[in-house]
C-alpha positions, -999 to 999 in steps of 0.1 A, spaced: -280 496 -639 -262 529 -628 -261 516 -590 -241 484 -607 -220 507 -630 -209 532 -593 -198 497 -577 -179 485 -606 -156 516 -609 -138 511 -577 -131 477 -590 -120 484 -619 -95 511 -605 -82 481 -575 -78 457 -602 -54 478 -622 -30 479 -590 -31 444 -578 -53 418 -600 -70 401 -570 -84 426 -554 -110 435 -585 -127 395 -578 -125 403 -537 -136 439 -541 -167 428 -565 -178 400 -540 -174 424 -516 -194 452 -531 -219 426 -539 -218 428 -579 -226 403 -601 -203 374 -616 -204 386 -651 -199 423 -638 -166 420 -617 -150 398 -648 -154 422 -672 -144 458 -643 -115 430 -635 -104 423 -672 -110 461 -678 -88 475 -651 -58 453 -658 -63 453 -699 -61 495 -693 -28 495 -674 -15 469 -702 -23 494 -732 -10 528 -713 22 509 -701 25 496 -739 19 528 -757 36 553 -736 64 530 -717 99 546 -742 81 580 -735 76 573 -696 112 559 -696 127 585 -715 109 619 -703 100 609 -664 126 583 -651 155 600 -668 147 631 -645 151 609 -612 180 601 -602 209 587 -620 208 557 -645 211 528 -627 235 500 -632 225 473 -666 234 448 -640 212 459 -610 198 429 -588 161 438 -603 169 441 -637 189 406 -638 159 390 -622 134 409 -651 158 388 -677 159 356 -661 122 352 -658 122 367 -693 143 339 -707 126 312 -687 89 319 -696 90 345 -724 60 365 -736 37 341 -729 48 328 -694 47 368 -687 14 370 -696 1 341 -678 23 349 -644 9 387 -647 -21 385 -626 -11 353 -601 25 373 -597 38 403 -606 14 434 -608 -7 448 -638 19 469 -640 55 448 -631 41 425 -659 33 454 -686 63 469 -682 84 436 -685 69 425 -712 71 464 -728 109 470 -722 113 434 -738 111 449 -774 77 427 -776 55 440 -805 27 460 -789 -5 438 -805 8 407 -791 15 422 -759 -21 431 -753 -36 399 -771 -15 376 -742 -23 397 -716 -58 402 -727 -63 363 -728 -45 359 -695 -62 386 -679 -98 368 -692 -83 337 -680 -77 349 -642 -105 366 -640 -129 339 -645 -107 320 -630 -106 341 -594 -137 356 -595 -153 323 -597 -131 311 -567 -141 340 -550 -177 338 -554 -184 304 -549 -160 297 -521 -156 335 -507 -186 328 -472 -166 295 -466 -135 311 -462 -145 345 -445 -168 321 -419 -134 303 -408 -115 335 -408 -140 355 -386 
């Protein structure tokens, strides 16, 4: 149990900078289904809570020290609303793990003015959704793909 518990940490901490790599990373560690799912889910679903909780303190006591304010109208900031408008919270959610980053996503959805629960419930559902979704890909499909590659 504690060998499977070692190899599920460094999947957990992959997933919560890019969501694919907790599936490859567990296949490739050689954990179990069930196990990767739930180090995958856990690693993105912990960036989504810190980002939500401490995202007006982060923005206010870190990025104000950096630099100077950038423009309302920057290039990044007018793509953040368009795909805001086009998809809202729930298009967020769902385009977090195929798209933007654990933490692109959470902090989209945070500086939206979202409230907090429903922010993690729709990223917790998406990030159960992927995860199946991926790591089942992965695992059934992973020696098919590596043989053609290699």
């Amino acid at each position: 149990m504690w060998e499977e518990i070692l190899k599920a940490i460094p999947v957990f901490f992959a997933s919560m900078l890019k969501f694919i790599f907790g599936p490859a990373g567990g296949y490739a560690a050689g954990l179990h289904l069930a196990t990767t799912i739930i180090a995958t889910v856990a690693g993105m679903m912990t960036v989504v809570v810190v980002i939500t909780y401490s995202g007006t303190w982060f923005r206010e006591r870190v990025l104000s020290r950096f630099g100077k304010r950038a423009s309302k109208f920057s290039p990044g900031n007018k793509r953040f609303v368009q795909i805001w408008k086009k998809y809202g919270l729930i298009g967020v959610a769902l385009l977090t793990p195929i798209i933007l980053t654990p933490i692109g996503g959470s902090l989209l959805a945070a500086s939206s003015g979202s409230p907090k629960d429903k922010i993690i419930f729709f990223m917790l559902i998406s990030a159960s959704l992927w995860s199946v979704v991926f790591s089942v890909l992965v695992y059934f499909f992973g020696n098919e793909v590596v043989a053609r590659f290699f």
